[in-house]
Residue, then its C-alpha position, 0 to 999 in steps of 0.5 A: x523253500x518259499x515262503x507264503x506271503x499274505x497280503x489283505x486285498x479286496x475280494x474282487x481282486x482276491x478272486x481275479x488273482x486266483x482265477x489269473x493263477x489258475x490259468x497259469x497252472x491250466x495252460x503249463x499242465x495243457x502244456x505238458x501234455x501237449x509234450x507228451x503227446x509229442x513225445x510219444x507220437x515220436x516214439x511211434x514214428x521211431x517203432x520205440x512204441x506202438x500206437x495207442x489204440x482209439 
């Protein structure tokens, strides 16, 4: 269990923050989904799935 922890800093650094976190959680949901890709496009080449249609 985390605990939030507040810290007052200016709002331009607040913003920047934010902005740097949301970066973070954009880049690992690009990555999980570049995986799923991955995996699925394995299970086509193994004929475990059919390929999606365009």
């Amino acid at each position: 269990m985390t605990i939030p922890i507040t810290i007052n800093l200016p709002e331009s650094l607040a913003a920047s923050v934010e902005r740097y976190e949301l970066l973070i959680l954009i880049s690992l949901y690009q990555m999980g989904q570049l995986r799923k890709s991955e995996g699925l496009a394995e299970a086509v080449k193994w004929g475990i799935k059919t390929p999606l249609s365009p």
